[in-house]
N, C-alpha and C positions, 0 to 999 in steps of 0.2 A: 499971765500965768507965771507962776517963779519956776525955777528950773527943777528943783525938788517934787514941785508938781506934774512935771511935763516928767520925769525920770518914772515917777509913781504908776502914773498913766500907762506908762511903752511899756512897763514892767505886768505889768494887770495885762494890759492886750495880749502879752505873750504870753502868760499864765494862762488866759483861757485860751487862745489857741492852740494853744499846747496840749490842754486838758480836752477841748474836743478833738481834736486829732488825736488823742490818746484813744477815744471813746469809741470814733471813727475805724481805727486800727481793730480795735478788740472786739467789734460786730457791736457792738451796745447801740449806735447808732447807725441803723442797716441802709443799704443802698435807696432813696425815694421819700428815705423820713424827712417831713419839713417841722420846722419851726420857726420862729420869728426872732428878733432881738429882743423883744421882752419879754419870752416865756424862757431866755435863756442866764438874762440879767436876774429875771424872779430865782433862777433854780441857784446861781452863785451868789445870790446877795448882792450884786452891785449896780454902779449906776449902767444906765444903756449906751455911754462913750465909749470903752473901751472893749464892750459886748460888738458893738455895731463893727470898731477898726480889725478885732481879731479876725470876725467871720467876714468881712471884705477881702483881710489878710489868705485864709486858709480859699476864699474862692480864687485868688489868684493863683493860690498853686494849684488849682484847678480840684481841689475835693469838694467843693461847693459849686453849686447853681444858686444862683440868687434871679429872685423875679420882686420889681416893684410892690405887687400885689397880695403872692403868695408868702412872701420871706425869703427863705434860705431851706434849701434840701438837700440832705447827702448823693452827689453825685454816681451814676448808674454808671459805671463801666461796661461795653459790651466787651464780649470774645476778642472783634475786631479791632477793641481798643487797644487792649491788653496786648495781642499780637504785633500791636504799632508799636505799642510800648518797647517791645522785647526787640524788638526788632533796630527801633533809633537807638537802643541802646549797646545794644552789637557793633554798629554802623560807628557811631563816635570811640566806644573802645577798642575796636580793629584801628581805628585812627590814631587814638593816641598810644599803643605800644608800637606802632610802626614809624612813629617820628618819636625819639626817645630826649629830644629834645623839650619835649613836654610832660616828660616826666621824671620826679628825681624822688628818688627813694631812698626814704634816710633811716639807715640800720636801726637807729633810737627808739623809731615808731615802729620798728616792726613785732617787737614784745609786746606790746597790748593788741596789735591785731592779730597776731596770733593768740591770744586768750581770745579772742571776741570771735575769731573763726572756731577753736575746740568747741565755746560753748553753745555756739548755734550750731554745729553738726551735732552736739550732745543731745539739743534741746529736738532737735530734726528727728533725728531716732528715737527718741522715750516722746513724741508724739504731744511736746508742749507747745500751743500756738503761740501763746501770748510770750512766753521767754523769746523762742523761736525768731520771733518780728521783731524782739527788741534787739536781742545781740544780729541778727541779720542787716539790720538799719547801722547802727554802730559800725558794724565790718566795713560793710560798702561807705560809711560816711569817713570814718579812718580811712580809708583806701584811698579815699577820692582827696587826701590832702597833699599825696605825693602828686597832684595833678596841677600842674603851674597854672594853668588856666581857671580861676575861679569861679568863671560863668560855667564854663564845661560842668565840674565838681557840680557847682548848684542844679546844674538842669538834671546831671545822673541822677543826684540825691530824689529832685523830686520823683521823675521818672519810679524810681527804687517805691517809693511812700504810693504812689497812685498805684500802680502793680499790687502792692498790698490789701487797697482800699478794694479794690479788685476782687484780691484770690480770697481774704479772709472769708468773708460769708459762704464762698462754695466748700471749703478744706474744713469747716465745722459742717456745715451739711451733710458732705463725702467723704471725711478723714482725711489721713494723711497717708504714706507710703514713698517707697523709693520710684514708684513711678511718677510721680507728683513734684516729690521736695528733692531738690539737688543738694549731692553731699559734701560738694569740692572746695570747699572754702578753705581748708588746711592746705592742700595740692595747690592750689593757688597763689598761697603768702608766698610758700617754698619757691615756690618757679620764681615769682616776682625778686623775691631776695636772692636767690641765683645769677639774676638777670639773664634769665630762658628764656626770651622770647617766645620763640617756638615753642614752648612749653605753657607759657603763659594763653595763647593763642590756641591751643589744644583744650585746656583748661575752659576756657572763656567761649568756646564752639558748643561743648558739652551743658554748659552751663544756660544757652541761649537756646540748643537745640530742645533741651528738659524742657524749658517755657514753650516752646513752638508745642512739641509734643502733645503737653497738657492741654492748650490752646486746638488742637485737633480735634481731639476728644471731646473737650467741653461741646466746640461747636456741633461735632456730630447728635451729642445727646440734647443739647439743648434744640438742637432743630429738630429732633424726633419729640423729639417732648410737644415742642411747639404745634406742632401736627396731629398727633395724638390728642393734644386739647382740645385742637381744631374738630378732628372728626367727634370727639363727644359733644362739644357745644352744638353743631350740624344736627345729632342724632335728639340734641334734647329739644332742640326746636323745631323739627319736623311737625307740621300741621295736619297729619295725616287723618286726624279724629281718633277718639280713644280708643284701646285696645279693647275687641271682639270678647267674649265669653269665651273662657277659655287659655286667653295667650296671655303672654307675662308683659312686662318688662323688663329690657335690657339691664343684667345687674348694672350697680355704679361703684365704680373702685373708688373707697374714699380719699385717695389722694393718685394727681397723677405722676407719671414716671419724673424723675427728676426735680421732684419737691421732697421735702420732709417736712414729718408733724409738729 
């Protein structure tokens, strides 16, 4: 293979992982959906090489499950993942602004992260998902370059993108709101360019606690929901023999708690 070839190739792989992760991000490919490598080479036109290396790529950062058999399906995050998620990510940045030796923050970059925090607090409030997760990725990914450690940066970033993969489908389901979407991405540059610690640490508590929070909640509803299905599927398959002359049946709610149409 000449090198032109080989450049072509890594350039295609990233184009479409790129492009499903994009898809991924924006619900279009929901939590469970599978497909194969070559109903995804048929939908882009190309060969199944560089189809096959992306979606190897994107299951390593863990948004994909891949099975020999089945193909590839967009990976399920539960509650509890999400929580872990929120959680290793607390745990590593209490760590790196407490050893400031691992990070260094250059005044130069801090004008485009501050455009990229205004415009996802903008996008936060006027209730845009899709702006919302882009400039939201950009922040944290700008952020994470004042971070000397580049495994650290890489593993936030993914962490950041799985969390998404996550919230997206429930925040179109349920909306958005200030109980939901944290707004301190402005408060945050500031502290950081201060070099507030303490500030930055107060910031970064609130921001971790919002995700715990929602993480609550979800879990509450979704185990009532859970339950709730339970008991309807229980009552429809009761063998009792058919209802008597006279008696009804149990209406049926066309959807249960915690779905939408």
């Amino acid at each position: 293979m000449s090198p032109s070839a080989g450049v072509t190739r890594n350039t295609l792989r990233q184009q479409i992982a790129d492009a499903l992760r994009d898809e991924v991000l924006a619900g279009r490919l929901p939590p469970g959906r599978e497909f194969t490598v070559k109903q995804i080479a048929e939908q882009y036109g190309v060969s199944a090489t560089p189809v096959r290396e992306a979606l190897f790529d994107l299951s390593a950062q863990g948004l994909l499950a891949s099975d020999q058999h089945r193909g590839f399906q967009v990976r399920e995050f539960t509650v509890a993942d999400y929580r872990a998620m929120a959680e290793a990510r607390a745990l590593v940045v209490e760590g790196l602004f407490r050893n400031p030796a691992e990070v260094a923050v250059r005044p130069e970059g801090l004008a485009s992260i501050r455009r990229r925090a205004a415009e996802a607090v903008r996008a936060a409030k006027g209730g845009d998902l899709d702006v919302l997760i882009g400039y939201d990725l950009r922040f944290w990914r700008e952020l994470g370059q004042f971070v000397l450690n580049p495994y650290i940066a890489d593993f936030l970033t993914r962490l950041r993108v799985q969390a998404w993969v996550f919230a997206v489908h429930r925040l179109r389901r349920d909306g958005m709101d200030e109980n939901v979407l944290w707004f301190g991405h402005e408060e945050l540059v500031e502290a950081i360019a201060r070099g507030d610690h303490e500030e930055v640490h107060a910031e970064m508590r609130s921001y971790y606690g919002h995700a715990l929070a929602w993480a609550d909640r979800l879990e509450v509803r979704e185990t009532e929901g859970n339950a709730e299905g339970k008991a309807e599927g229980d009552a429809e398959g009761r063998t009792d023999g058919p209802p008597g002359p006279g008696s009804a049946m149990p209406p049926q709610s066309p959807e249960s708690p915690g779905h939408c149409a």
